[in-house]
Structures are given as C-alpha cells and as structure tokens.
C-alpha positions in Angstrom: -1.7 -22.6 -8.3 -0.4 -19.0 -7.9 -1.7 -17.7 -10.9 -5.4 -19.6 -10.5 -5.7 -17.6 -7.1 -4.4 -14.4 -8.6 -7.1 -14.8 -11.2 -9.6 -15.7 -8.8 -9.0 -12.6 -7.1 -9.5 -10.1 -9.4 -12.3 -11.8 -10.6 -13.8 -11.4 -7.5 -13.4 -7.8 -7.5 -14.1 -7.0 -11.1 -17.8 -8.4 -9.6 -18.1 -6.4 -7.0 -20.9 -3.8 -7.4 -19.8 0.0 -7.7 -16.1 -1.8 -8.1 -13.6 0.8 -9.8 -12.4 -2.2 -11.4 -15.7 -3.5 -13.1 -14.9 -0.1 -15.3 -11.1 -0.7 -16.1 -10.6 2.6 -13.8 -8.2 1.1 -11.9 -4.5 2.4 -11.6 -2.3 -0.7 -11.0 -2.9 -4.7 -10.5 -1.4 -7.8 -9.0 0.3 -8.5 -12.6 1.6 -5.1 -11.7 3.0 -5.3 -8.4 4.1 -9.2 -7.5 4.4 -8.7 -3.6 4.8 -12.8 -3.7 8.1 -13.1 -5.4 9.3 -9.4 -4.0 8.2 -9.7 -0.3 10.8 -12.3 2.4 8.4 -15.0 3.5 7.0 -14.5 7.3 8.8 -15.8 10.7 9.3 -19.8 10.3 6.5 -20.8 13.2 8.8 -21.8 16.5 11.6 -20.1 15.1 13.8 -17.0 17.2 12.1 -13.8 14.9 8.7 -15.8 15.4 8.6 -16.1 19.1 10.2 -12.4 19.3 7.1 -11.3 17.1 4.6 -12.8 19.6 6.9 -11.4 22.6 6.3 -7.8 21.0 2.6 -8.2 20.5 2.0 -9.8 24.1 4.5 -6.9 25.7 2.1 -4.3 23.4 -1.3 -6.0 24.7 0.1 -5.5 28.3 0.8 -1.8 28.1 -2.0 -0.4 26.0 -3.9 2.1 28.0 -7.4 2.9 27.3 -6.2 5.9 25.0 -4.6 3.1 22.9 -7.8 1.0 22.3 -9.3 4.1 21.4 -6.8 5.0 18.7 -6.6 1.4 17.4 -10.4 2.0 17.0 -10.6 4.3 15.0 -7.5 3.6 12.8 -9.0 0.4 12.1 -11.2 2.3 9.2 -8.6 2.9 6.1 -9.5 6.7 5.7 -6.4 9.0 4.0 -8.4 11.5 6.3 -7.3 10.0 9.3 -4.5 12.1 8.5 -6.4 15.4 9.3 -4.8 14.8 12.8 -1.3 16.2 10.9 -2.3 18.3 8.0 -5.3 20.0 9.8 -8.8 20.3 9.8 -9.9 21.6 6.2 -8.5 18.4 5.3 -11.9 16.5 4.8 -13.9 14.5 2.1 -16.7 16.9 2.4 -14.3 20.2 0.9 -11.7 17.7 -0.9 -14.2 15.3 -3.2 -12.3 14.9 -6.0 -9.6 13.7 -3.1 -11.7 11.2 -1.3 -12.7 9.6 -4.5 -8.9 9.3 -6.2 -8.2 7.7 -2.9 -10.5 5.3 -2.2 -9.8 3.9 -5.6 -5.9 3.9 -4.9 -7.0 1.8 -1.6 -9.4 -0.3 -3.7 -6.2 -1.3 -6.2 -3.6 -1.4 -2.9 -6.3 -3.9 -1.3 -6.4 -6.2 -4.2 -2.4 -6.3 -4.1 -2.2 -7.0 -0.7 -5.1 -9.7 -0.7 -3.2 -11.4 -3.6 0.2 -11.7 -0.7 -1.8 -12.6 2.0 -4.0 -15.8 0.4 -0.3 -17.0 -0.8 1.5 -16.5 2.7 -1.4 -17.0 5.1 0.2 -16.4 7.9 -2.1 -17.4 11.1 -2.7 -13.8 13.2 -1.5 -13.7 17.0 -4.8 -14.4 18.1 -5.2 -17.8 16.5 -1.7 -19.1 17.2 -2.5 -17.7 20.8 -5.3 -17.7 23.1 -3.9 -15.3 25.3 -3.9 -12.6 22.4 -6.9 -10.6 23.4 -8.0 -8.3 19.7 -9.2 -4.9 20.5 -11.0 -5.3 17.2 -13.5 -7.8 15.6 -11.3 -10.8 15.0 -10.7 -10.9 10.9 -9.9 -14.6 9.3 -7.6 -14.6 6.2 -4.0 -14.6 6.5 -1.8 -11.2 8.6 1.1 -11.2 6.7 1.5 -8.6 4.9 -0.6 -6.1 7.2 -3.3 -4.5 4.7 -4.0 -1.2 7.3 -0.1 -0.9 7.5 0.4 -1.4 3.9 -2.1 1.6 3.6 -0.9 3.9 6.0 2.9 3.5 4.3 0.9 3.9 0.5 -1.2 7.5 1.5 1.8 8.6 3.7 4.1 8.3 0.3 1.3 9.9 -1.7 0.8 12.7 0.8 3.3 13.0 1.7 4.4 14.5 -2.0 1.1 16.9 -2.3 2.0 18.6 1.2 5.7 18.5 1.5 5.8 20.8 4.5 4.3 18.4 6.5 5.8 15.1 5.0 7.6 14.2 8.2 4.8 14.9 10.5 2.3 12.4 8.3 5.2 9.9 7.9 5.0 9.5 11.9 1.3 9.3 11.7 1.5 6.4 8.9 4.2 4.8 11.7 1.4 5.6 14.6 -1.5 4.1 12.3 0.5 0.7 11.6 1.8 0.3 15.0 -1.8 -0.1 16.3 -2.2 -3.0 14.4 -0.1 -4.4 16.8 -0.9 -2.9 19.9 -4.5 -4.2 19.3 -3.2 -7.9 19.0 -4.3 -8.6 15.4 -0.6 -8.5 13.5 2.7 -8.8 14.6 5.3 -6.4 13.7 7.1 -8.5 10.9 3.6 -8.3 9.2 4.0 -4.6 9.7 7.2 -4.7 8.1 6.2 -6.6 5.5 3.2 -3.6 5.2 6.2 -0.6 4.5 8.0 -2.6 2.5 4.8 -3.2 0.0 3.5 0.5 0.4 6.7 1.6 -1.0 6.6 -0.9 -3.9 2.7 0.0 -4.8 3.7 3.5 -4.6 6.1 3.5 -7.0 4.5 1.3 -9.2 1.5 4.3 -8.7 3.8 6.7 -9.8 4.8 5.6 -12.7 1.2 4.7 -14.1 0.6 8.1 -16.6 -3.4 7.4 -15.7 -3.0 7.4 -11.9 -0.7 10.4 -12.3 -3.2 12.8 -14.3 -5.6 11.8 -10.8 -2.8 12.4 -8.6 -1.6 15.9 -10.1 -5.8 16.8 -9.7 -5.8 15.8 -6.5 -3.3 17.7 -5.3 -4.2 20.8 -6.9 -7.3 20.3 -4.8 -5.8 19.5 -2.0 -3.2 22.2 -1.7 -6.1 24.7 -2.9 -8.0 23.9 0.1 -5.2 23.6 2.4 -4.5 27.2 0.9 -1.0 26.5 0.2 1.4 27.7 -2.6 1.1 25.7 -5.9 4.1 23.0 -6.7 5.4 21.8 -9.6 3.3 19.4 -11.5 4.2 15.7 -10.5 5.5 13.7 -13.4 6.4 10.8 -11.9 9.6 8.9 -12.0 
C-alpha cells in the first residue's frame, strides 16, 4: 500500500505542467529520503503529548495579537525570500534569478517528500479534531503531520544558512519564527513542527550530497553572495 501511494505521488507531480520533475531536473525523491520509516509516528489521539499539543495551540490562539496574524499571513507563502527580513534587502528574486529558480525547485522536491509522510501519517490538524481552533489561514485538508511550511523554513535555513555564514544564526531564528506560526495560526501543532526540523535536516543532507543539486547550489551562492557583496567562500562540496 505504501509504495502504490508513493508512486501515485510522483506520478502526480511528474504531470504537473511546468513541473521540474516532468524534465528529470529534480535534485532528490521519496526513494531518496523515506521520512515514513525515519520520522516517530504523531501523538497517539487522547494520549498526554496529544492533549499537551492541543493545550499549546489553544494557549498560542489565545495570545496572538494582531501583529501575529499578520506574520502568519504572510509566512504562509513558502518564499526563501521571506528571509530578506535577516540577510537584508538586496536579497530578492528580481537581482538573485538564478536563486529564486534553484529554490523553488529544491521546494518543489522537499514538497513531494513531505506530501509522501503526510498521506501515510494523516494526522487530523487542530481545527478538525477541535471546533474551538479558529485558523488564521484558509483551512487546508490532507494530513499536518509532518508540517510542510516548517519542514521548509528548517530546509532554506540549512541551505542559507551555508551561502551567508555571517548571518547563519540570525536566519536559523527566522526559520524557528516562520514554523512557529504555523502554530500560532491554529493549523499544526507543535509535534508536527518537530516533526518539520527533523525532516528539513534529513532532506538537507540528502541535498547535499546529490553532485547535481550541488553544482546549483555552489551557482547559487556565488550569486547570492555577489549581490549581497560579500567575500567569496570556499566552493561547497558537500559531505
């Protein structure tokens, strides 16, 4: 049954138009990175961690301020330039295309990955199990554990983290600001954050250690740091 939905999956996104994958461009896929067998299975429903989960997103819904619907607004779109807020301005799609591009095809192979985990675990979101869960956001279907935005925030901080060292801690604390919304908006809890960093750190390393997505990376970062107008490193090798 597993490995008929895995298929089924990539299928699916091997036909979707423009799709990196309908080329063979992608970097990595779910025969690449098994978050089923790696990940611990979600909360038992009823049990302590599960009622603590829905304690912490209920305790979140109650204290966000209007600032914090804001911010889970506009985190809600996966962007690595969300991270302009940390490495500055220049860093944009519109002076760093090569950038935007490599990315949005490193999300497009991390979304696949993630999609594969969630479909297994489909884990109900606090909304569903909870009436009195109130989303900031559009309510999504499909199954919260592991979360996909957090799973992305941990991937580009990783990633970015290695192109602009100086500023590794500061966008490690924005990828920890970008997945925490996902709970102060009420649509994961934070064990399906968790479950987010702990998947970001095995796509990235899986990333790394692809020699196709490391000629990309190695481009991109030249761009990146050109722009920024910061010293050259080291090429990235990997490993």
């Amino acid at each position: 049954m597993r490995q008929r939905l895995r298929i089924a999956l990539v299928a699916a996104v091997l036909l979707l138009p423009g799709s990196a994958w309908a080329d063979g461009a992608h970097y990595i896929t779910p025969a690449d990175v098994d978050l089923i067998d790696i990940l611990p299975p979600p909360p038992v429903p009823g049990s302590s961690q599960d009622i603590a989960d829905m304690k912490a997103v209920m305790d979140a819904q109650k204290a966000r301020t209007a600032a914090d619907v804001e911010a889970a607004e506009k985190d809600f779109k996966k962007s690595i330039f969300r991270f302009r807020s940390v490495i500055g301005p220049d860093f944009s799609a519109e002076k760093m295309p090569f950038t935007d591009a490599f990315f949005r095809r490193v999300l497009e192979d991390d979304a696949v990955i993630v999609q594969d985990a969630k479909q297994y675990f489909m884990r109900p979101r606090p909304f569903i199990t909870n009436a009195a869960v109130d989303p900031v956001m559009l309510r999504p279907g499909g199954g919260g554990y592991p979360s996909g935005h957090s799973t992305f925030a941990y991937v580009a901080a990783v990633l970015v983290g290695k192109m602009v060292p100086e500023k590794r801690e500061a966008i490690f604390a924005r990828a920890d600001q970008f997945a925490m919304m996902r709970v102060v908006s009420g649509e994961h809890y934070p064990s399906d954050v968790e479950a987010g960093r702990i998947s970001a750190s095995i796509i990235a390393n899986a990333l790394l250690h692809s020699p196709k997505f490391m000629a990309d990376f190695n481009q991109s970062e030249a761009e990146v740091r050109k722009v920024l107008k910061l010293k050259d490193l080291p090429p990235t090798n990997g490993g």
